[in-house]
N, C-alpha and C positions, 0 to 999 in steps of 0.2 A: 362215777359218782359226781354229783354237782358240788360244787364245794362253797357256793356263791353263800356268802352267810343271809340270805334274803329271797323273797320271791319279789319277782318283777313285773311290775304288768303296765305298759306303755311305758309314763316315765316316773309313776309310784314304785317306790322300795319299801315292801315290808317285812316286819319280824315277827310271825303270831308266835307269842309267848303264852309261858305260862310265867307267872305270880311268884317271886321270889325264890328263881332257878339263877343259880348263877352262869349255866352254863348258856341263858338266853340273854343274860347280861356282856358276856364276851360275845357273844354274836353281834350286839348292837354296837360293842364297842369297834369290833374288825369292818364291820358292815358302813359305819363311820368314815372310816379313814380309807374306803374302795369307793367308795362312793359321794363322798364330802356333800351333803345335802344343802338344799337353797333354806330347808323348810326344818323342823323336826314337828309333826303329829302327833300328840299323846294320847292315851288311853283312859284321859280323867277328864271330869266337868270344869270348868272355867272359870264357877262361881270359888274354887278353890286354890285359882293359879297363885296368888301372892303370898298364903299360906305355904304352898307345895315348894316356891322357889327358895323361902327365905329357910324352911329345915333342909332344904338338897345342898344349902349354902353351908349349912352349922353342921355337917358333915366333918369327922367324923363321927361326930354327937346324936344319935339315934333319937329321931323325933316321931313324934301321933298324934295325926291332924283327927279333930274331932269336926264335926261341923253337922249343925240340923237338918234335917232331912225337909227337902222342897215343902214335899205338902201335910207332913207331919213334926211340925217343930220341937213335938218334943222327944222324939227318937232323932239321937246319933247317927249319926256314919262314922267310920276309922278309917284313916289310909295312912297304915304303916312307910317310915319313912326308912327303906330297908335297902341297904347300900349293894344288895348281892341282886337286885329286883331286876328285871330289863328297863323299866317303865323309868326309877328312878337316875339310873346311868346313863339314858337318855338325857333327860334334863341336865344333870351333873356334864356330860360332853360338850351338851349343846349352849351352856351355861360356860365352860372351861373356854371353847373356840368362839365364842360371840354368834351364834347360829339361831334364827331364831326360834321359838318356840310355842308350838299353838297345843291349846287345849282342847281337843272335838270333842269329848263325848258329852253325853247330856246326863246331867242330873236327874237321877229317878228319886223315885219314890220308894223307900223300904226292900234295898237292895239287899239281897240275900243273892252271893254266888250259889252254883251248883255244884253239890258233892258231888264229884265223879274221881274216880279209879286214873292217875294221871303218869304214865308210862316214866322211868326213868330217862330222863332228859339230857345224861351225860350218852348216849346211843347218837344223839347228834356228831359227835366227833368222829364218828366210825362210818352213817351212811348217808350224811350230811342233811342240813333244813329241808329239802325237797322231800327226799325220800321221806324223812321222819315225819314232812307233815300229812304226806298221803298217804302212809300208812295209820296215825292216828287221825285222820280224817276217814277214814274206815273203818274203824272201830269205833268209832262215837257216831256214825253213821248208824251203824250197823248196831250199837247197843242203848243208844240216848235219843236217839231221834224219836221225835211226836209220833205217836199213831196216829191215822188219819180214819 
C-alpha cells in the first residue's frame, strides 16, 4: 500500500479531495509536514483571496463568504468556511508556517457542483490516497463520464 498522503508528479504534490471530509483535511495536514512546500495551490478564485484569509483567520468562528457571481451580479456564490474542509486547512497551515499561498482557480459563472454518489472517504486510512483515487477514478469514469 502507498501510504504517501499525495499523488506526485515531477515536483507537484497533490491532494484531490473532496469538499468538507475531514479525513482529506488530515491528509493535507501530514502531506505538509513530509513534504514542507515552496508553494501551497488552492482550489478557489483570487477575486476572493482577502475574504477567504481574513474568516481561516477568525477561526475558530465559522464564517460564509458570499460574493457576486462574474457575470451575473446578482446571483451569489457561498464558500463555506468549514474548518474539517482540506481546502481550508490548507490556507489555515500555510497561514500558521508563513508558506505562501496562491489562489488558481477561476472564477466562473453560476457555479453549480455535481450531485454525484461520493464513496466513504475514511477507506483512505486502510488502502491509502492512491489506491482510493484510482479506484474512484473508475467509477466516475465508468458512471459520470460524457457520452460521446
Amino acid at each position: 500500500m502507498d501510504t504517501n498522503p499525495y499523488i506526485k508528479f515531477k515536483n507537484i504534490y497533490v491532494i484531490p479531495t473532496f469538499h468538507s471530509r475531514i479525513e482529506f483535511a488530515k491528509l493535507v495536514r501530514t502531506a505538509f509536514f513530509k513534504v514542507f512546500p515552496d508553494l501551497i495551490a488552492i482550489e478557489l478564485p483570487s477575486n476572493v483571496k482577502e475574504e477567504i484569509l481574513e474568516a481561516v483567520e477568525r477561526l475558530p468562528f465559522l464564517s460564509l463568504i458570499g460574493y457576486a457571481d462574474t457575470l451575473n451580479p446578482e446571483k451569489l456564490n457561498y464558500i463555506p468556511i468549514d474548518p474539517g474542509d482540506s481546502i481550508i486547512e490548507s490556507i489555515r497551515i500555510g497561514l500558521e508556517y508563513n508558506t505562501p499561498i496562491e489562489f488558481i482557480d477561476l472564477s466562473v459563472t453560476e457555479y453549480l457542483p455535481s450531485t454525484v454518489k461520493l464513496p466513504d472517504d475514511y477507506a483512505i486510512n486502510q488502502i491509502g490516497l492512491s489506491e482510493f483515487h484510482q479506484k474512484i477514478s473508475e467509477y466516475f469514469d465508468k458512471n459520470y463520464s460524457k457520452k460521446k
